[in-house]
N, CA, C and O atoms as a Tripos MOL2 file, in Angstrom:
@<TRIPOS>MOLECULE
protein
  296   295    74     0     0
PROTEIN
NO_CHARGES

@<TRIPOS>ATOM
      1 N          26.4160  -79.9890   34.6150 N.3       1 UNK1
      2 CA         26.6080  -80.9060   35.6990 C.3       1 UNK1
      3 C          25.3040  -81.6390   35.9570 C.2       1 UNK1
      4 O          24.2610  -81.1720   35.5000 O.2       1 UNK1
      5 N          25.3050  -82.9930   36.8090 N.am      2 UNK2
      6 CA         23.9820  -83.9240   36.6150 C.3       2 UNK2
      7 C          24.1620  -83.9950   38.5420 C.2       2 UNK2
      8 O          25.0700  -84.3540   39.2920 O.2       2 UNK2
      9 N          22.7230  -83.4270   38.7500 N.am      3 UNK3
     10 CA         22.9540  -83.6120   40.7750 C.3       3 UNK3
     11 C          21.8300  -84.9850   40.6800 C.2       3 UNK3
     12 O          21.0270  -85.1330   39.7580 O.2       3 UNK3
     13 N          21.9640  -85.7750   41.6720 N.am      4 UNK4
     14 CA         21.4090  -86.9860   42.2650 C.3       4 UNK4
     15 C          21.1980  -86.4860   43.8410 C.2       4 UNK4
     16 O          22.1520  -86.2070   44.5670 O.2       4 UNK4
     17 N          19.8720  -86.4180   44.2400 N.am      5 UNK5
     18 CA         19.8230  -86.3700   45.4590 C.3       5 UNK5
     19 C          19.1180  -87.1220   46.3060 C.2       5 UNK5
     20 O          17.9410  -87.3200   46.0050 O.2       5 UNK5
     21 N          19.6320  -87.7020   47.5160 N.am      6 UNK6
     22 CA         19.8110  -88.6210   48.0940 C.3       6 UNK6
     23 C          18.1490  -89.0370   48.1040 C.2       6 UNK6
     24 O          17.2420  -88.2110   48.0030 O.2       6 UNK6
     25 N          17.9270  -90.8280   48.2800 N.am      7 UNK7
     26 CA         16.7450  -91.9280   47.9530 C.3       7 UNK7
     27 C          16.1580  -91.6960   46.2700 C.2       7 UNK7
     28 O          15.1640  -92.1890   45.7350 O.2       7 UNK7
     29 N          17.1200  -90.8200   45.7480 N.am      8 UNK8
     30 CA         16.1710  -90.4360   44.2460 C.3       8 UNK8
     31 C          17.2520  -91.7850   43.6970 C.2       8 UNK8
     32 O          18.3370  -92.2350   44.0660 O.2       8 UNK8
     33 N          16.1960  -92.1190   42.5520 N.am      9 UNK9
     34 CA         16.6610  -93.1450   41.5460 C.3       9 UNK9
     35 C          17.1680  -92.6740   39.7910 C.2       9 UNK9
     36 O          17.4350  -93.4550   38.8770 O.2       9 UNK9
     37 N          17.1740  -91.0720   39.7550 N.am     10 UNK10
     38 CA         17.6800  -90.3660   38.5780 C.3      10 UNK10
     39 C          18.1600  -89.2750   38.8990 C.2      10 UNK10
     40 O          17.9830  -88.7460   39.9970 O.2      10 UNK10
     41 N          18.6630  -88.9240   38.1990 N.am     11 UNK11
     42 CA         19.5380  -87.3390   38.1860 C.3      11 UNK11
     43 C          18.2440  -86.1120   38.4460 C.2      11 UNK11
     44 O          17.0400  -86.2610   38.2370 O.2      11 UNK11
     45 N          18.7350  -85.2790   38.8010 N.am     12 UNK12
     46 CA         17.4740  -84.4580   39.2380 C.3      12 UNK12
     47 C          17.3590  -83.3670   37.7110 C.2      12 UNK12
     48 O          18.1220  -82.5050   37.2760 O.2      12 UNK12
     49 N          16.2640  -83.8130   37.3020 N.am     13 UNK13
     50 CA         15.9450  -83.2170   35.8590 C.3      13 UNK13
     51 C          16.1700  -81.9150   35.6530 C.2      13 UNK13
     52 O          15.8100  -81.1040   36.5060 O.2      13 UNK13
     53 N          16.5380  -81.6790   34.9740 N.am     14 UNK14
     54 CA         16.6800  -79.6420   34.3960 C.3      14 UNK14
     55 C          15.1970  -79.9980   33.5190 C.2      14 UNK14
     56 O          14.6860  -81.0310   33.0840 O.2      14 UNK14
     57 N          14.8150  -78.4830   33.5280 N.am     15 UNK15
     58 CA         13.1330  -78.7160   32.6120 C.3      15 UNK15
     59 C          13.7930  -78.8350   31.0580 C.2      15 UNK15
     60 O          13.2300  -79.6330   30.3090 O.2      15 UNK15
     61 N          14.6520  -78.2830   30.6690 N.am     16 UNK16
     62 CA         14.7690  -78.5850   28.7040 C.3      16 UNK16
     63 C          15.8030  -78.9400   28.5860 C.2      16 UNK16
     64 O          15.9950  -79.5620   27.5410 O.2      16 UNK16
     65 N          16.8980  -78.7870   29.4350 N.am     17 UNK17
     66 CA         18.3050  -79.5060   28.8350 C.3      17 UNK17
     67 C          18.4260  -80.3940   29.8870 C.2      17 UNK17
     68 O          17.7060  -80.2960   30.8800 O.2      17 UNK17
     69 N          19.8140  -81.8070   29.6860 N.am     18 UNK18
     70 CA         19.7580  -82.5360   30.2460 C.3      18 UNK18
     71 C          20.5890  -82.1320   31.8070 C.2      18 UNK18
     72 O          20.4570  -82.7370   32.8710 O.2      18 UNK18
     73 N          21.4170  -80.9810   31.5430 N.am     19 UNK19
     74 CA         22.3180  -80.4770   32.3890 C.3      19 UNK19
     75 C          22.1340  -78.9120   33.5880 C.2      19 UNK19
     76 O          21.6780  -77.7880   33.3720 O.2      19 UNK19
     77 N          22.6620  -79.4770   34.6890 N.am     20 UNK20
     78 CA         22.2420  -77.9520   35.4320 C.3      20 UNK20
     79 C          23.7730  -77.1200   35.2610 C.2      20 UNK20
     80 O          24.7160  -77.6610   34.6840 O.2      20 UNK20
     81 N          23.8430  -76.0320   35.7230 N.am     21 UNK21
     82 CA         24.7350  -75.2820   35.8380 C.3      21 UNK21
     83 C          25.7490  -74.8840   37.3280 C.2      21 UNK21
     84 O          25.0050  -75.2950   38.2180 O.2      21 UNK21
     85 N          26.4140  -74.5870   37.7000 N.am     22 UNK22
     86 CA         26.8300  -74.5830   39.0830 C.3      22 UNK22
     87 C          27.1850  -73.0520   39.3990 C.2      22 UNK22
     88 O          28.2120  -72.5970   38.8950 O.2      22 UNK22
     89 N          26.6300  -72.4870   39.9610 N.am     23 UNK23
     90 CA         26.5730  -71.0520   40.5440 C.3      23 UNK23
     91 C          27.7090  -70.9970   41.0690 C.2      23 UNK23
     92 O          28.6600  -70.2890   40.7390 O.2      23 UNK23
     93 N          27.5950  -72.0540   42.2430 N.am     24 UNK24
     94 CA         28.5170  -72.0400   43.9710 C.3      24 UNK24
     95 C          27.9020  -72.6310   44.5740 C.2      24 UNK24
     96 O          26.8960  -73.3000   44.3380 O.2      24 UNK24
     97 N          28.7430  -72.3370   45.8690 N.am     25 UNK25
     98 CA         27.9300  -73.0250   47.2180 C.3      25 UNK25
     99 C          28.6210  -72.4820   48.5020 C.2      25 UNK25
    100 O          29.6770  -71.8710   48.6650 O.2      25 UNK25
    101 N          27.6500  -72.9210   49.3650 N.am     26 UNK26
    102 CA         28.1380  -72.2080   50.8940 C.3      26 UNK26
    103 C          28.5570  -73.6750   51.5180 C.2      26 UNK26
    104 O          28.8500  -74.6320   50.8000 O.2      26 UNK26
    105 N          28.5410  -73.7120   52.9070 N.am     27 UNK27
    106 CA         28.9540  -74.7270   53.9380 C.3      27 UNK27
    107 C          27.5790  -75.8750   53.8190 C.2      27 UNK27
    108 O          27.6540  -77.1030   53.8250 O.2      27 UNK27
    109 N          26.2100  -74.9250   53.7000 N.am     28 UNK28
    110 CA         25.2250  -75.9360   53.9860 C.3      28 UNK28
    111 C          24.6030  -75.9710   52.9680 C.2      28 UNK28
    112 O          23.6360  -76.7270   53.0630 O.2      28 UNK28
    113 N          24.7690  -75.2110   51.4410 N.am     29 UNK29
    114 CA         24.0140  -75.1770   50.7740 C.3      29 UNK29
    115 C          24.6800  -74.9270   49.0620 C.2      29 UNK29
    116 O          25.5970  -74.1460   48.8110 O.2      29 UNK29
    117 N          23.8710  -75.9030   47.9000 N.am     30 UNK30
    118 CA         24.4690  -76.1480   46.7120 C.3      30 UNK30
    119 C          23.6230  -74.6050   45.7850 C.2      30 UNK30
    120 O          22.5390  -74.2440   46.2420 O.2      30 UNK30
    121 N          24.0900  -73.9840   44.7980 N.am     31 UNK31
    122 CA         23.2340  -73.1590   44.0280 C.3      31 UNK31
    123 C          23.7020  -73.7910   42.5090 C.2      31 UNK31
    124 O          24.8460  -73.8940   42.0650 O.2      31 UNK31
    125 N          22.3030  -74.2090   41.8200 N.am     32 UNK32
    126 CA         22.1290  -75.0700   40.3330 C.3      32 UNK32
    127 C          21.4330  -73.9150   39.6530 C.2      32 UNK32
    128 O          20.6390  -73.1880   40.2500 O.2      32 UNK32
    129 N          21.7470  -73.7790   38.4350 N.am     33 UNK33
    130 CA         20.8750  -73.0850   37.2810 C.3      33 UNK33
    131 C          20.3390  -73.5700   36.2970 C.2      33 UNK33
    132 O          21.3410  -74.0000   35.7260 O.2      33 UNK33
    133 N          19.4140  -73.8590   35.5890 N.am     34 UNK34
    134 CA         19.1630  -74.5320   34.2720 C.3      34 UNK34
    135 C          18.4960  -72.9710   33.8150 C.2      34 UNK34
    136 O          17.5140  -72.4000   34.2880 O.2      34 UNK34
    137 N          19.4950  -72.5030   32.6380 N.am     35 UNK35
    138 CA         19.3310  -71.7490   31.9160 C.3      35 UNK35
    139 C          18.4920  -71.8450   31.3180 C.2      35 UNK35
    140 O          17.7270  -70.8840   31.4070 O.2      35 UNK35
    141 N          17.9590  -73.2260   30.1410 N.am     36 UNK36
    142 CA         17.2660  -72.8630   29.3850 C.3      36 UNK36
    143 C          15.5950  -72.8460   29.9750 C.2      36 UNK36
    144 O          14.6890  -72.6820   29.1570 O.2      36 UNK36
    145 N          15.3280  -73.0050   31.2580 N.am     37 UNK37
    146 CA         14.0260  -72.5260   32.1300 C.3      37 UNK37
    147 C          14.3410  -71.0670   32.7160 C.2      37 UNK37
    148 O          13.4290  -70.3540   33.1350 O.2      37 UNK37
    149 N          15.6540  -70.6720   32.7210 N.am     38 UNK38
    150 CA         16.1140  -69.6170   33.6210 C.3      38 UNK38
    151 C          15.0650  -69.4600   35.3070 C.2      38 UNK38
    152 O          14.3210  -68.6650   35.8820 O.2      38 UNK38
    153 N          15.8080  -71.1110   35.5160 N.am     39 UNK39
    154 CA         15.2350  -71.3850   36.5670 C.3      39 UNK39
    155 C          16.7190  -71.5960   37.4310 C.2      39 UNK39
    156 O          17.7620  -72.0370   36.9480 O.2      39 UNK39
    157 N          16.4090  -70.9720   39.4020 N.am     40 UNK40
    158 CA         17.9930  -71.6780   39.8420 C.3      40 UNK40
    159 C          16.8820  -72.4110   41.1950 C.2      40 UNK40
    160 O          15.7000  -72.4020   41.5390 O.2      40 UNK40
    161 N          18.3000  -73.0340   41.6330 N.am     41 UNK41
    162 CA         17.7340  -74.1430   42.6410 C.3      41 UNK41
    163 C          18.5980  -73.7930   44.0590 C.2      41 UNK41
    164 O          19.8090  -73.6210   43.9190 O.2      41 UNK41
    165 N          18.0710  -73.6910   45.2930 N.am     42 UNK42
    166 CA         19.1040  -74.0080   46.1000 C.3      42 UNK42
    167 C          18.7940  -74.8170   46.6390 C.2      42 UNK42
    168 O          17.6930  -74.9340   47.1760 O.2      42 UNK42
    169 N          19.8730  -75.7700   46.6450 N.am     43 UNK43
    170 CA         20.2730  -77.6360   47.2860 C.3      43 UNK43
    171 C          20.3760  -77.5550   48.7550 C.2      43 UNK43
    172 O          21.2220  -76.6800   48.9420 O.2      43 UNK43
    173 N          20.1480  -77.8020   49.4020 N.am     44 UNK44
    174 CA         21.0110  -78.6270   51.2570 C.3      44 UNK44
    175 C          21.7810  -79.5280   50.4490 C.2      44 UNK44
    176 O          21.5270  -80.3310   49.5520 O.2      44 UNK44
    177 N          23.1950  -78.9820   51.2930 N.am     45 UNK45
    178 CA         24.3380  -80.2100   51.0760 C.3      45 UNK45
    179 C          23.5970  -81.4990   51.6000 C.2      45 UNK45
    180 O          23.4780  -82.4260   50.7980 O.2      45 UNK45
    181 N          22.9710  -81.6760   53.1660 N.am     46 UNK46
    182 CA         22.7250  -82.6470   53.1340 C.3      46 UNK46
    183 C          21.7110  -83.8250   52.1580 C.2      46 UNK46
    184 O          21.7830  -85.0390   52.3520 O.2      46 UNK46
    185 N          21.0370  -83.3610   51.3900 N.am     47 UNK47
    186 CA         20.5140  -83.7990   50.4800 C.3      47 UNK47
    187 C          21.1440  -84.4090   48.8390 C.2      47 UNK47
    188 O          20.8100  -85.3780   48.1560 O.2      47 UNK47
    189 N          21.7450  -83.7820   48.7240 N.am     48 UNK48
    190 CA         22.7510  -84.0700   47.7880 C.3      48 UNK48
    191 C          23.9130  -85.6100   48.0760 C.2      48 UNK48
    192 O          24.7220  -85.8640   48.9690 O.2      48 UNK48
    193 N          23.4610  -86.3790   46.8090 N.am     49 UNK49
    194 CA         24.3160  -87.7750   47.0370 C.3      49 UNK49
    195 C          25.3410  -87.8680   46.0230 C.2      49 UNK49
    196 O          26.1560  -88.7860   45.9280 O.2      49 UNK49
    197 N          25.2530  -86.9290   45.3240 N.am     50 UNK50
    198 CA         26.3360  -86.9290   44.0080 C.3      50 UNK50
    199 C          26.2240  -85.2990   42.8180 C.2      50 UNK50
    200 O          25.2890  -84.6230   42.3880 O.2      50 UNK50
    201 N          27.5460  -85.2630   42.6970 N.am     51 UNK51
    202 CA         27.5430  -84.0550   41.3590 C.3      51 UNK51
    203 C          28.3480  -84.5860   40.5170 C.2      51 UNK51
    204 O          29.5500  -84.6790   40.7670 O.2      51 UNK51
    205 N          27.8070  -85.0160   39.3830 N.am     52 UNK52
    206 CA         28.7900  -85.1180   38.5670 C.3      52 UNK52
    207 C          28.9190  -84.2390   37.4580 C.2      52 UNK52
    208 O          28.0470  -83.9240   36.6470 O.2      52 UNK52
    209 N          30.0880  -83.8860   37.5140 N.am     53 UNK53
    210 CA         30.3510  -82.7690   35.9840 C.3      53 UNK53
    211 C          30.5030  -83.4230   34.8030 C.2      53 UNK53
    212 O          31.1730  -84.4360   34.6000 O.2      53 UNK53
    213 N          29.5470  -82.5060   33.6780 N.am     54 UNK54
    214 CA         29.4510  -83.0860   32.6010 C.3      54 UNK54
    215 C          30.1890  -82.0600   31.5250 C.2      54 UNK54
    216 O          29.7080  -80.9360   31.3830 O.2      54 UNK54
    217 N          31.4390  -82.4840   30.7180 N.am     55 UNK55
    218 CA         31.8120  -81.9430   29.7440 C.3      55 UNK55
    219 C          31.3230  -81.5230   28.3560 C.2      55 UNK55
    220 O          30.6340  -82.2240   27.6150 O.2      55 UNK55
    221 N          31.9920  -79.6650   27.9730 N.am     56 UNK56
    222 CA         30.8040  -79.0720   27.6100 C.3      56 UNK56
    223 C          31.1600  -79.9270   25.6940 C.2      56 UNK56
    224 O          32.3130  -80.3020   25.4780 O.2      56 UNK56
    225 N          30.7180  -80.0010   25.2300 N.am     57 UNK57
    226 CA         30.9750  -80.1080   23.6160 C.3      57 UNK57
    227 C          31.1870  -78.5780   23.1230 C.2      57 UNK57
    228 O          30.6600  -77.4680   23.1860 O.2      57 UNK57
    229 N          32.4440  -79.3390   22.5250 N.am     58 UNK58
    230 CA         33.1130  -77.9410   21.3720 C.3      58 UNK58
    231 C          33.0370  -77.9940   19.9900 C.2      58 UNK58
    232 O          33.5880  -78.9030   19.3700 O.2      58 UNK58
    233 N          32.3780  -77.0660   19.4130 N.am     59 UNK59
    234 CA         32.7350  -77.6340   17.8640 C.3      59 UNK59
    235 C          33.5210  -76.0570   17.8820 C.2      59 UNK59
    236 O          33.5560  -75.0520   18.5910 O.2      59 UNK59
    237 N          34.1780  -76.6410   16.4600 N.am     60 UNK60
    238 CA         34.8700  -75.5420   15.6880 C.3      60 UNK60
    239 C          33.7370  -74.2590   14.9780 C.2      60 UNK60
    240 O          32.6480  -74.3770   14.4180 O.2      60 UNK60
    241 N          34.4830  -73.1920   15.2730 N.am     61 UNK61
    242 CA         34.0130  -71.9490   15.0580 C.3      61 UNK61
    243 C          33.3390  -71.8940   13.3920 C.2      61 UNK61
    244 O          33.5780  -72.9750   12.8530 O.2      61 UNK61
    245 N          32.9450  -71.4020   12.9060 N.am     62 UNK62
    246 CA         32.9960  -71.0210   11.0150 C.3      62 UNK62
    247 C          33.9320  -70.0620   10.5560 C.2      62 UNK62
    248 O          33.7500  -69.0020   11.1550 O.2      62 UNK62
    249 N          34.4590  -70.0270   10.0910 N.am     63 UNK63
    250 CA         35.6740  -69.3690    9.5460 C.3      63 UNK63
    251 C          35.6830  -68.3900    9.1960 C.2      63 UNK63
    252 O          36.5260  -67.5240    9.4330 O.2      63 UNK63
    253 N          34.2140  -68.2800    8.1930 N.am     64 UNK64
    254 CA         33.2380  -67.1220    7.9480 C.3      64 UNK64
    255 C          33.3000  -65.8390    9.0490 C.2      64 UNK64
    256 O          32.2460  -65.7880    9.6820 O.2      64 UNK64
    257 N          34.2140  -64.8480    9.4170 N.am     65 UNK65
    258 CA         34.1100  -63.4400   10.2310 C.3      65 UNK65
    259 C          33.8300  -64.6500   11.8340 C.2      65 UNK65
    260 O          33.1120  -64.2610   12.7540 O.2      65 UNK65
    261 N          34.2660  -65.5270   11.8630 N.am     66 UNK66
    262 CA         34.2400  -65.7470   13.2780 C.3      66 UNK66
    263 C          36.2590  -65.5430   13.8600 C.2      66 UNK66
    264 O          37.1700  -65.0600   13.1880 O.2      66 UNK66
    265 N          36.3200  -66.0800   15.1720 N.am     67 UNK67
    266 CA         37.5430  -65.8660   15.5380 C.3      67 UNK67
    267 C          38.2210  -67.1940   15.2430 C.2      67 UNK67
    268 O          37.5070  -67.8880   14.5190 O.2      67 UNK67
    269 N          39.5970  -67.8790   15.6380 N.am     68 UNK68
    270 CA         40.2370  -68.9740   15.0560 C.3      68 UNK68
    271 C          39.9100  -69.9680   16.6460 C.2      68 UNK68
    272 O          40.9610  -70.4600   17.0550 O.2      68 UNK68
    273 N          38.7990  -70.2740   17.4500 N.am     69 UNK69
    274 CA         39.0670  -71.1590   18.4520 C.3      69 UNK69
    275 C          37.3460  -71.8420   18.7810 C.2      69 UNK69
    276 O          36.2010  -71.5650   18.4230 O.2      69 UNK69
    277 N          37.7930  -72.5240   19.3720 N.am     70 UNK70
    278 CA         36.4410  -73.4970   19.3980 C.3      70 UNK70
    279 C          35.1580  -72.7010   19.8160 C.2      70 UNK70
    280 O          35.4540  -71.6590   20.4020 O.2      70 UNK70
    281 N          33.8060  -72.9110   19.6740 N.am     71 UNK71
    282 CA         33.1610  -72.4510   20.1750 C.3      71 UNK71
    283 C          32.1580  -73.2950   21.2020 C.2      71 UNK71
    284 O          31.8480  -74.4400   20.8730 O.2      71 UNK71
    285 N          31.6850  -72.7750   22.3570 N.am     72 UNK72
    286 CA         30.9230  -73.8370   23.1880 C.3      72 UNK72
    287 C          30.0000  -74.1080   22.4500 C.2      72 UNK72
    288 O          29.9640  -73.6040   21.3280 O.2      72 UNK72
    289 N          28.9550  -75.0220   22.9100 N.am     73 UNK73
    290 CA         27.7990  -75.9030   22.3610 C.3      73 UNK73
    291 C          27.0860  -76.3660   23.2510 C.2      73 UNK73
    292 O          27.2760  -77.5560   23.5030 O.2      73 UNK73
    293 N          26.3470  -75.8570   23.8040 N.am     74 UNK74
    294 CA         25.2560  -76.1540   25.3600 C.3      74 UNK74
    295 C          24.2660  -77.0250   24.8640 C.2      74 UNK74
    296 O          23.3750  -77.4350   25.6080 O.2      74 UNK74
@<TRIPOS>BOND
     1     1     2 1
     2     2     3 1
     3     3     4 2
     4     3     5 am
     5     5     6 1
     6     6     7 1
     7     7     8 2
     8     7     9 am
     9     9    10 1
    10    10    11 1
    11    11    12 2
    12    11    13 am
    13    13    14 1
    14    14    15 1
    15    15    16 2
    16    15    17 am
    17    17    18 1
    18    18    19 1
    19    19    20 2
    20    19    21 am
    21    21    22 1
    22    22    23 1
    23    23    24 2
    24    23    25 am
    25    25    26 1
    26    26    27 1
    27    27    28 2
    28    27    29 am
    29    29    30 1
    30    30    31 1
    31    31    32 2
    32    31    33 am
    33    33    34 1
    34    34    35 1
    35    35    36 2
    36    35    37 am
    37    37    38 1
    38    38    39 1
    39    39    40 2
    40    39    41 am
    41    41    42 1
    42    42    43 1
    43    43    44 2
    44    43    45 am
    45    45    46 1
    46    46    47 1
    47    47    48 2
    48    47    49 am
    49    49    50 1
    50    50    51 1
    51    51    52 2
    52    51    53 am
    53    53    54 1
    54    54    55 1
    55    55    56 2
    56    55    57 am
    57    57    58 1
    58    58    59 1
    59    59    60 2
    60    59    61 am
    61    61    62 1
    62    62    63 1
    63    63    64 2
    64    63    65 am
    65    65    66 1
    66    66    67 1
    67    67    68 2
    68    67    69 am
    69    69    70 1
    70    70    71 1
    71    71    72 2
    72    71    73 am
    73    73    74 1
    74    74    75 1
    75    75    76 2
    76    75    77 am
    77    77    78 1
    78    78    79 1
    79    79    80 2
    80    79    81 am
    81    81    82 1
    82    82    83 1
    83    83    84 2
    84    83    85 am
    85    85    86 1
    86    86    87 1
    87    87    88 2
    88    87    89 am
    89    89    90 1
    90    90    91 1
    91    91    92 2
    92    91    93 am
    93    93    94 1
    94    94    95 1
    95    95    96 2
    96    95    97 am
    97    97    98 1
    98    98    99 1
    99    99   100 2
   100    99   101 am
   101   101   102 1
   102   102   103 1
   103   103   104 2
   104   103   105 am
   105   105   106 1
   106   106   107 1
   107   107   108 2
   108   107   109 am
   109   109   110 1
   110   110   111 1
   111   111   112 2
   112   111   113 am
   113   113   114 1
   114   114   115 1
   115   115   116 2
   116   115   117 am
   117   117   118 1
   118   118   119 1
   119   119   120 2
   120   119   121 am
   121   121   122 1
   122   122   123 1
   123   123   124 2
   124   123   125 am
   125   125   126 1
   126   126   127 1
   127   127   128 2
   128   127   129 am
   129   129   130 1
   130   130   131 1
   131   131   132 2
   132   131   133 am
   133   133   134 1
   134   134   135 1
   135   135   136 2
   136   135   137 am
   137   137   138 1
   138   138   139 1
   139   139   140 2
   140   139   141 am
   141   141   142 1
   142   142   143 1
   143   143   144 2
   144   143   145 am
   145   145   146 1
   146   146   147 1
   147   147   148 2
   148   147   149 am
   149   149   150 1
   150   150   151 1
   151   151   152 2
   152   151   153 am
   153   153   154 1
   154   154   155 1
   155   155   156 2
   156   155   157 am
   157   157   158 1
   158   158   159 1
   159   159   160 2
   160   159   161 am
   161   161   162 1
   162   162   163 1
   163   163   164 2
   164   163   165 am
   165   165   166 1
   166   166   167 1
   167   167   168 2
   168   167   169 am
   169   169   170 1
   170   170   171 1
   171   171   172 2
   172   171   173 am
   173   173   174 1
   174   174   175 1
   175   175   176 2
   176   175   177 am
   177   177   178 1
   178   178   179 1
   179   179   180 2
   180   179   181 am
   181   181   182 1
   182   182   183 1
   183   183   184 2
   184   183   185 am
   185   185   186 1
   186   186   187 1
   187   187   188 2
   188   187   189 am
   189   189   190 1
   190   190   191 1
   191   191   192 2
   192   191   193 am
   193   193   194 1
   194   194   195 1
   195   195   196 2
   196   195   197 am
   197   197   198 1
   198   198   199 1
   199   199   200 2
   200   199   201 am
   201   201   202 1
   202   202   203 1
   203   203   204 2
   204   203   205 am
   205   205   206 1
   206   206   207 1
   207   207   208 2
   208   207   209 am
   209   209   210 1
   210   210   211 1
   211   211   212 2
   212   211   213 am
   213   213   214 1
   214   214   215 1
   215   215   216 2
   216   215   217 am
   217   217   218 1
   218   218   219 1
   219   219   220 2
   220   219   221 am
   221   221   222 1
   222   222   223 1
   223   223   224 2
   224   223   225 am
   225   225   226 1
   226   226   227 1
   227   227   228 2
   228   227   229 am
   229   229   230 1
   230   230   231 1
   231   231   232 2
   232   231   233 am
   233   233   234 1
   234   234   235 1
   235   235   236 2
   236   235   237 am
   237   237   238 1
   238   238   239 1
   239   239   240 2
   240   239   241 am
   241   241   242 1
   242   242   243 1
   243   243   244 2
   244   243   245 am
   245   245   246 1
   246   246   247 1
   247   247   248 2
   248   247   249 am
   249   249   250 1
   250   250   251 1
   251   251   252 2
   252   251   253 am
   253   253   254 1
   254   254   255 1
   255   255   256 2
   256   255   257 am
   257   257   258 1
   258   258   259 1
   259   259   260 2
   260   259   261 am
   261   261   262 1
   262   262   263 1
   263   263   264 2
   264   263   265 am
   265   265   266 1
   266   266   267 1
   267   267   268 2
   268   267   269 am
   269   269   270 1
   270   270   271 1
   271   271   272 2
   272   271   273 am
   273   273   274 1
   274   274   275 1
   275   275   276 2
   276   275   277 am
   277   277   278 1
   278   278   279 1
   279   279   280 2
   280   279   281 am
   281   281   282 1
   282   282   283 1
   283   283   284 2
   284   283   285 am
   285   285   286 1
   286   286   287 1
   287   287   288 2
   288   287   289 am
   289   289   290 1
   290   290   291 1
   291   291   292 2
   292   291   293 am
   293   293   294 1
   294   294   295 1
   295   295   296 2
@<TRIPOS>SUBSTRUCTURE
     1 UNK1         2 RESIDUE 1 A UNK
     2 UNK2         6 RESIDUE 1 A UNK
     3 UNK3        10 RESIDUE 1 A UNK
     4 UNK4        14 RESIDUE 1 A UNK
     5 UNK5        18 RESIDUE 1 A UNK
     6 UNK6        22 RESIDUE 1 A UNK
     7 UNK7        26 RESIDUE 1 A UNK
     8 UNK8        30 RESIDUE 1 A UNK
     9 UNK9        34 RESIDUE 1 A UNK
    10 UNK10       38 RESIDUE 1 A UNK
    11 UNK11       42 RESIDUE 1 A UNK
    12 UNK12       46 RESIDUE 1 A UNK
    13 UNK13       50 RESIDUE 1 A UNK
    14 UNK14       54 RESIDUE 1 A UNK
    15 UNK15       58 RESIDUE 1 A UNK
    16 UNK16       62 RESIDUE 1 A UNK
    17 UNK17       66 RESIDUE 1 A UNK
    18 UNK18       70 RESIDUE 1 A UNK
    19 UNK19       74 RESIDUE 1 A UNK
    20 UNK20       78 RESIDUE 1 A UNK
    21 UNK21       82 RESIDUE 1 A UNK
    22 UNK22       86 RESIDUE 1 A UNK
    23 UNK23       90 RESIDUE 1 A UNK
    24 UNK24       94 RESIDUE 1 A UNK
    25 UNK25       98 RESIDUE 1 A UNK
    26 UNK26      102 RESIDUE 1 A UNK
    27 UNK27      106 RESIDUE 1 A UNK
    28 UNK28      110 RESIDUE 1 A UNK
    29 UNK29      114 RESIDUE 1 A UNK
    30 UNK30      118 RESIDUE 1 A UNK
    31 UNK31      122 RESIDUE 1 A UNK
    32 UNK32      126 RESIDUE 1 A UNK
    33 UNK33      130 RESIDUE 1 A UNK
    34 UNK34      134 RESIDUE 1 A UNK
    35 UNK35      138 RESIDUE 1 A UNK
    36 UNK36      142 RESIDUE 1 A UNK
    37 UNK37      146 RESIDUE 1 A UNK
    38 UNK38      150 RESIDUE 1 A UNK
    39 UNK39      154 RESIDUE 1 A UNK
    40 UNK40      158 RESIDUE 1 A UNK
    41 UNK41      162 RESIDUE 1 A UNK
    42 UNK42      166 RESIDUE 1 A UNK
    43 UNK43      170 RESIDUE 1 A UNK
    44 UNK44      174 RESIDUE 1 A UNK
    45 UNK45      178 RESIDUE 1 A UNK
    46 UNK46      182 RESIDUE 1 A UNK
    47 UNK47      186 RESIDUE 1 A UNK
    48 UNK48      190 RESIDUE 1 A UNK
    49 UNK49      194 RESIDUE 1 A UNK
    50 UNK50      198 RESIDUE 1 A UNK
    51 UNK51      202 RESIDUE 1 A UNK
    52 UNK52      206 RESIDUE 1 A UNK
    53 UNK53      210 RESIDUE 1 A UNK
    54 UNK54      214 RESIDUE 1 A UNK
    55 UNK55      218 RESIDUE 1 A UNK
    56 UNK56      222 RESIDUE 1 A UNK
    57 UNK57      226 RESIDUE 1 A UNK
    58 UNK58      230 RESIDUE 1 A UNK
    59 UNK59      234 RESIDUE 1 A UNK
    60 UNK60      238 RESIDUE 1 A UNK
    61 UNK61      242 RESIDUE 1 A UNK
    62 UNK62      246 RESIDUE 1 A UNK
    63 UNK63      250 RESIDUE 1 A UNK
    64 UNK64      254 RESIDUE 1 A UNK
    65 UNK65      258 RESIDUE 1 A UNK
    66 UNK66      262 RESIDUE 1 A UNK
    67 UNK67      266 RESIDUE 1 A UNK
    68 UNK68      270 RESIDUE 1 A UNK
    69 UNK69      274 RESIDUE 1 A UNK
    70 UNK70      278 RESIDUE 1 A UNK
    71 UNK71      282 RESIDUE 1 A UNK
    72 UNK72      286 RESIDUE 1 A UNK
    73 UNK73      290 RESIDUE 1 A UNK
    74 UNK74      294 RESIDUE 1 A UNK
């Protein structure tokens, strides 16, 4: 997922991938992960101007001793 928070002019950076992760959230507050820092964030809703979810890429498994269904691709 890509958060934008409010007067910012870019998505709020993860340190190595382009994408954060989404924990949850409470009434007043967002929880983000970027795994590959194994860093998490907690947001104020009020700060937050946008989440947009980003779809994960699938490739196909290897056939080779794997199982018959897609595998994720982070």
């Amino acid at each position: 997922m890509k958060v934008r928070l409010n007067g910012a002019d870019a998505d709020l950076a993860a340190t190595k991938s382009t994408q954060w992760t989404w924990l949850g959230a409470v009434s007043n507050y967002v929880f983000v992960y970027d795994a590959d820092a194994k860093r998490s964030l907690v947001l104020p809703t009020n700060n937050i101007l946008r989440i947009e979810p980003v779809p994960r890429r699938i490739e196909p498994a290897s056939t080779v001793g794997a199982a018959d269904r897609p595998v994720p691709v982070d």
